[in-house]
C-alpha positions as CSV (number, residue, x, y, z in Angstrom):
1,X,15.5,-12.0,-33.6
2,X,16.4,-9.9,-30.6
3,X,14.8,-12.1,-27.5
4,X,15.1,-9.2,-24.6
5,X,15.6,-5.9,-24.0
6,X,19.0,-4.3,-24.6
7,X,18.9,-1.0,-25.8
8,X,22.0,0.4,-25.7
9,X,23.8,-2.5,-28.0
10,X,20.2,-2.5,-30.2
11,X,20.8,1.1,-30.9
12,X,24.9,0.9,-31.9
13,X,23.1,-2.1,-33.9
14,X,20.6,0.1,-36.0
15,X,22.4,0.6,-39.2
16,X,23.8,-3.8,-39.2
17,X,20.0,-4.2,-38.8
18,X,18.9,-2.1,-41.4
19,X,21.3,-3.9,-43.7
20,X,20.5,-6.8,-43.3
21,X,16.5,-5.8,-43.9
22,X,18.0,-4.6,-47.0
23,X,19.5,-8.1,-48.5
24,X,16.4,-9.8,-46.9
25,X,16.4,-11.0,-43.5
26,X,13.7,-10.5,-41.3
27,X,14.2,-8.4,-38.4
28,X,11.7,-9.4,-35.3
29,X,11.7,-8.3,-31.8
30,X,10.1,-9.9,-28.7
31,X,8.6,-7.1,-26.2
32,X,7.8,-7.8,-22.9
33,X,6.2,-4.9,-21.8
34,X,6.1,-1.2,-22.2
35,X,6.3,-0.1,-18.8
36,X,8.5,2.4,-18.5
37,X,6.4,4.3,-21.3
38,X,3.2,4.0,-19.4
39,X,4.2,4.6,-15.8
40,X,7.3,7.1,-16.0
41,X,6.8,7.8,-12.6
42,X,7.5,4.2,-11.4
43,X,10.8,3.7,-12.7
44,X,14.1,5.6,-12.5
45,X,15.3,8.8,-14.1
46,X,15.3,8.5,-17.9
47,X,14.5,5.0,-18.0
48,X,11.4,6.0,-19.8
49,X,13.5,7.5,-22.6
50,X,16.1,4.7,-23.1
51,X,12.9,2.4,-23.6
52,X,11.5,5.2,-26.1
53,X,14.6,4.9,-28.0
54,X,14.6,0.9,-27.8
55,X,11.2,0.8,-29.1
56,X,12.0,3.1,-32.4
57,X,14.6,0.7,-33.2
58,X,11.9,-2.1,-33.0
59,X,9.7,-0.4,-34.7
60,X,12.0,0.1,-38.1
61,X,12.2,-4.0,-38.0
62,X,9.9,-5.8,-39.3
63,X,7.5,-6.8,-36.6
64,X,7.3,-7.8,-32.5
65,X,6.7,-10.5,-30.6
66,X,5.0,-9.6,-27.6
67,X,4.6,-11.9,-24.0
68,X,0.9,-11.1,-24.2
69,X,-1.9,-10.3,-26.0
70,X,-2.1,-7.0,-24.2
71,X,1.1,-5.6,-24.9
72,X,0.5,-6.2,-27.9
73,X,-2.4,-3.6,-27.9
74,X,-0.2,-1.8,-25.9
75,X,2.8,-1.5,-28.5
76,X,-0.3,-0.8,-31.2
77,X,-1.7,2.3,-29.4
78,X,1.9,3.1,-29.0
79,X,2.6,3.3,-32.1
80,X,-0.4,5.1,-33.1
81,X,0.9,7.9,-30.9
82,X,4.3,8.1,-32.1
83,X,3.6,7.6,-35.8
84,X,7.3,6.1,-37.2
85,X,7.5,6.7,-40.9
86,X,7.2,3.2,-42.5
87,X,7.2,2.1,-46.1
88,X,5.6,-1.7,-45.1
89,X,3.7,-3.2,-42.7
90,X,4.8,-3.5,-39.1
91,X,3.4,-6.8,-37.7
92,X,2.4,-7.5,-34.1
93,X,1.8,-10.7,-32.3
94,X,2.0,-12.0,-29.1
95,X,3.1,-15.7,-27.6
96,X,2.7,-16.5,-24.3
97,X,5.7,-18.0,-21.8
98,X,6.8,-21.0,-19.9
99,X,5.8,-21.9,-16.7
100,X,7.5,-25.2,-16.3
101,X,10.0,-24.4,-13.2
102,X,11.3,-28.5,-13.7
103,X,12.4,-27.4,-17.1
104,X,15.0,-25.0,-15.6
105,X,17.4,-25.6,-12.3
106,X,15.2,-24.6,-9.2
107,X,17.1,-23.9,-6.2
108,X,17.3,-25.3,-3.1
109,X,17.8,-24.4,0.4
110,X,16.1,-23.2,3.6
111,X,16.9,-20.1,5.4
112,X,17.5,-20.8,9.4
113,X,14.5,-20.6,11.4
114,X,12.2,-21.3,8.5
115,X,9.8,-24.4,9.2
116,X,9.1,-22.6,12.7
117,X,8.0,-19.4,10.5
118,X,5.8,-21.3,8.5
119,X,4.0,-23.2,11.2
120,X,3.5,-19.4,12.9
121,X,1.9,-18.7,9.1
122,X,-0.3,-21.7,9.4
123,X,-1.6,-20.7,12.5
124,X,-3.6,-18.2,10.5
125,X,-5.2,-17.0,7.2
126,X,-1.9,-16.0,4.9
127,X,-1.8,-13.8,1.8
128,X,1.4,-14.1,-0.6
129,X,2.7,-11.3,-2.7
130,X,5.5,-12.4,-5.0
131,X,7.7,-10.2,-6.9
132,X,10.6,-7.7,-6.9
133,X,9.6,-4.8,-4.0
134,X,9.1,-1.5,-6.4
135,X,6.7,1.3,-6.8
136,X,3.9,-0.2,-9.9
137,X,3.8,-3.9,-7.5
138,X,1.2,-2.5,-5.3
139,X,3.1,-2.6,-2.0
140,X,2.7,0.3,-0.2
141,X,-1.3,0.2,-1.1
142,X,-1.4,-3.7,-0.1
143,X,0.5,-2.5,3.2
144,X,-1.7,-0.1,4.0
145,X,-4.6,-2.2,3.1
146,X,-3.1,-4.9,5.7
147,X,-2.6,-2.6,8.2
148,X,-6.5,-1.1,8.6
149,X,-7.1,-4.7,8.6
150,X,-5.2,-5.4,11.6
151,X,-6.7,-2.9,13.2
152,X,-10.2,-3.5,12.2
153,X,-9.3,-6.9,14.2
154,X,-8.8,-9.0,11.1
155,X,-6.0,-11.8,12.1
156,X,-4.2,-12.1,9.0
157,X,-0.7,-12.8,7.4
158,X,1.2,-10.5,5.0
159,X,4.1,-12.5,3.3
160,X,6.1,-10.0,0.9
161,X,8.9,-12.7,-1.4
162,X,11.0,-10.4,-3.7
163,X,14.2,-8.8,-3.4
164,X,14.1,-4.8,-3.1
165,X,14.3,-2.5,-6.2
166,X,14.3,0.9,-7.1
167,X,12.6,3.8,-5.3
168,X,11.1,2.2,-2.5
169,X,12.9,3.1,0.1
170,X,11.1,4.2,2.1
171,X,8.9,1.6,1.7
172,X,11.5,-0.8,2.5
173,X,12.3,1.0,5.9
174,X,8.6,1.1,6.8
175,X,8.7,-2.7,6.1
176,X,12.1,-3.4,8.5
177,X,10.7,-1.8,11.2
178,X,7.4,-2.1,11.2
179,X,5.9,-3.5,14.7
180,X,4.2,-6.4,13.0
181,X,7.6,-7.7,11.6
182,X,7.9,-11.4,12.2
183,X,4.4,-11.3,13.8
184,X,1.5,-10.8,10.6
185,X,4.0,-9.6,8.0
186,X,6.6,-11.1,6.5
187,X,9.7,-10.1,4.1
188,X,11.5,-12.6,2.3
189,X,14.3,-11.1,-0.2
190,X,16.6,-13.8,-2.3
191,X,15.1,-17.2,-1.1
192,X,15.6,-20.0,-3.0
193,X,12.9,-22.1,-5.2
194,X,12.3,-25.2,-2.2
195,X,11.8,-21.8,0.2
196,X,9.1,-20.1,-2.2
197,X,7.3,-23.5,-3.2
198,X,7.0,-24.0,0.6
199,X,5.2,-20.6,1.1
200,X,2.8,-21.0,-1.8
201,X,2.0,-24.7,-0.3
202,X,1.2,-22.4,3.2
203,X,-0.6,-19.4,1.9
204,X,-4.4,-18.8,1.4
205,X,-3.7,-17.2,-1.1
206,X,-2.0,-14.7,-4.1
207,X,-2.6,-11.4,-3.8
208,X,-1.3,-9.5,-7.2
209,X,-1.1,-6.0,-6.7
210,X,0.9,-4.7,-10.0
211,X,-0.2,-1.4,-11.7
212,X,1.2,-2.9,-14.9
213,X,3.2,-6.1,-16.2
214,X,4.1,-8.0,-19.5
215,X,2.2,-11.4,-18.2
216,X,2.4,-12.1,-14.5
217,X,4.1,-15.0,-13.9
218,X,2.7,-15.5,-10.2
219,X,-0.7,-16.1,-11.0
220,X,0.3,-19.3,-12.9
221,X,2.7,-20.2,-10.2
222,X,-0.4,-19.9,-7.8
223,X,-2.3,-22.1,-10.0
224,X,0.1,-24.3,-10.3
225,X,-0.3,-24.8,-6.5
226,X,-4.2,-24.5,-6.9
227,X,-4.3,-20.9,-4.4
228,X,-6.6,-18.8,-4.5
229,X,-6.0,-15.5,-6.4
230,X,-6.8,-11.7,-6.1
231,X,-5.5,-9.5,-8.8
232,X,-5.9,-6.1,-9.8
233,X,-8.4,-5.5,-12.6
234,X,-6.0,-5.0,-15.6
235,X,-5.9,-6.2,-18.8
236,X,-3.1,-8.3,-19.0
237,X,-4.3,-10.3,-15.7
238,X,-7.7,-10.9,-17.3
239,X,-5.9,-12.6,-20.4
240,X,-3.5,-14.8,-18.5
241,X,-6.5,-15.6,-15.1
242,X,-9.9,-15.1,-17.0
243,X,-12.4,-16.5,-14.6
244,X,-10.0,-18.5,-12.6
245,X,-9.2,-15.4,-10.2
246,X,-10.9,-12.5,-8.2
247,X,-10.7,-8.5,-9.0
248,X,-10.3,-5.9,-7.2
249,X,-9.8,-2.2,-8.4
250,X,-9.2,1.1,-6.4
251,X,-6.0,2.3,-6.1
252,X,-6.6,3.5,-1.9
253,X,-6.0,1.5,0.9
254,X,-9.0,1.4,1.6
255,X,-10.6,0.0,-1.7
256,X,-7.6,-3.1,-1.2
257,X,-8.9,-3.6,2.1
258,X,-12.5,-4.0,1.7
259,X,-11.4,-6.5,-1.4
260,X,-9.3,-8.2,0.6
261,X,-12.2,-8.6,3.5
262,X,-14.4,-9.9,0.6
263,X,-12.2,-12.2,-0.5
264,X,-11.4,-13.7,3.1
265,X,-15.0,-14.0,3.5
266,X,-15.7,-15.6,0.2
267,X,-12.5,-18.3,0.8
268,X,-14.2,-19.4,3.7
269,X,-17.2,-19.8,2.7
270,X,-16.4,-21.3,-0.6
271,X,-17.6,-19.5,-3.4
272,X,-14.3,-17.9,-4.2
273,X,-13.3,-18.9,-7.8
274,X,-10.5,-21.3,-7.5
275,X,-7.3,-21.3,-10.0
276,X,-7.1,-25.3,-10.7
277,X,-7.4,-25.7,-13.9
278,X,-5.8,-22.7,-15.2
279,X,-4.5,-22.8,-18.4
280,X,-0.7,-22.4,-19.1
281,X,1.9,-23.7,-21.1
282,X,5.4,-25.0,-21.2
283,X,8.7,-23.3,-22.4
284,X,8.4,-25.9,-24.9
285,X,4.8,-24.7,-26.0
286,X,5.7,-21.0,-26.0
287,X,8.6,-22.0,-28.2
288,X,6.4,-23.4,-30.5
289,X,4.6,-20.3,-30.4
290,X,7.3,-18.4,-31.4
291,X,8.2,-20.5,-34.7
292,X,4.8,-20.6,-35.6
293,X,4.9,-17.1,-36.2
294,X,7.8,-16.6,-37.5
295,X,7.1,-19.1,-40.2
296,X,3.6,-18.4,-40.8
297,X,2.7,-15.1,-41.9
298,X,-1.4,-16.1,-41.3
299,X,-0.7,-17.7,-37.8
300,X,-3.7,-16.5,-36.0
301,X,-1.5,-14.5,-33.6
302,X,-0.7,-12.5,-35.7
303,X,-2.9,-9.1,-34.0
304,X,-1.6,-6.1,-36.2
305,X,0.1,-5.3,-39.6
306,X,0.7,-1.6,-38.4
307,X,0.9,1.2,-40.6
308,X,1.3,5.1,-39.8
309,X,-1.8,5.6,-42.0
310,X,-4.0,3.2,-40.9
């Protein structure tokens, strides 16, 4: 079973894999999300095409695992557009993940000046955005969005936690220099687990921006600390927050910032839906996900038997 994506040594593995199909092992995959596929233009230089070539070697095994129930539809349309030749069914499912930080080694630590930052958060509304800084997370429109606010008069906090990735840097200079700096918005890149708990203990709320992702850890961190949330209006979001978040969709800075006004408003008043109660599960849970279907070909996970002429 491969558990994450690593095409090059999947592909120099194509013909042990094939083999061992042959004398009867069953060869499964997990996929965590298709990205690169459906938004080329957010990722580096023929990334897209190292995932294409990592997904036809998944798709001669015998069947995926996938961290949601949408990209498992995902990896099905996919399919259906590629067409692989198969001579037996390809089988799809999907199993969600852990969300149990005490079941791994958090990290601890407080960078210098830190308490006094989050007493100047406190001071005022404070929306979180948590995840590696890179074109799909929504940045530059959530920026934007923040920054019509501010001067519409709206006295709010932008705090940014993730590290910076690829093709944002402009982005990321905009960000470091940007006259609100230390003031309303806030960038925290490499912080440890004590530092980010802190921040969602302080913030509003969760503001998830993402074009596209696999599950979406945040929103269960956020319910895990019982914030408020406001996602985009995608698929995978609606699986893992159902009716325990707020939507928003609109890709213009604009659209974000009349949301965002919205959401304020109804967090004040109290009619926001709230995240307690959000369901999620333990590593220990999506483990027993995993075996389930591995050893039971009816499990009720089980989405797709796949076939080039179905």
């Amino acid at each position: 079973m491969g558990l994450d994506l690593t095409s090059g040594i999947i592909e120099q593995q194509k013909d042990f894999l094939a083999k061992a199909r042959r004398l009867g092992a069953g060869v499964f995959f997990v996929v965590y999300d298709l990205l690169p596929v459906r938004l080329p233009s957010c990722f580096p230089a023929g990334v897209d095409e190292l995932h294409k070539r990592w997904l036809s070697v998944v798709a001669q095994g015998d069947g995926a695992l996938c961290i949601s129930r949408a990209v498992a539809d995902e990896l099905a349309a996919w399919l259906d557009g590629v067409r692989p030749e198969r001579h037996r069914p390809f089988h799809i499912g999907w199993f969600h993940l852990g969300a149990d930080i005490e079941a791994s080694l958090p990290t601890t630590g407080l960078p210098d000046g830190f308490i006094a930052q989050l007493e100047q958060l406190a001071a005022r509304p404070t929306v979180l955005m948590v995840g590696t800084v890179e074109p799909r997370k929504g940045h530059a429109q959530a920026l934007a969005a923040f920054e019509r606010l501010w001067e519409q008069g709206v006295d709010v906090n932008l705090v940014i936690v993730g590290k910076q990735g690829w093709l944002v840097e402009t982005l990321a200079e905009r960000l470091q220099r940007h006259p609100e700096l230390g003031r309303r918005l806030f960038w925290y890149q490499g912080i440890s687990d004590e530092a980010l708990l802190k921040l969602y203990e302080t913030a509003t709320g969760v503001l998830m921006a993402s074009e596209g992702e696999g599950f979406g850890l945040p929103l269960i961190e956020a319910a895990q600390h019982q914030r408020p949330i406001l996602a985009r209006d995608i698929p995978v979001f609606r699986e893992v927050a159902g009716g325990y978040a707020s939507y928003f969709s609109g890709s213009t800075p604009e659209a974000l910032a009349e949301a965002l006004k919205d959401w304020l408003a109804a967090l004040q008043a109290g009619t926001a839906p709230a995240s307690e109660g959000m369901p999620w599960q333990t590593w220990a849970e999506s483990t027993k996900q995993i075996v389930g279907l591995l050893t039971d070909p009816n499990h009720p996970n089980w989405l797709y038997r796949w076939m080039p002429n179905k």
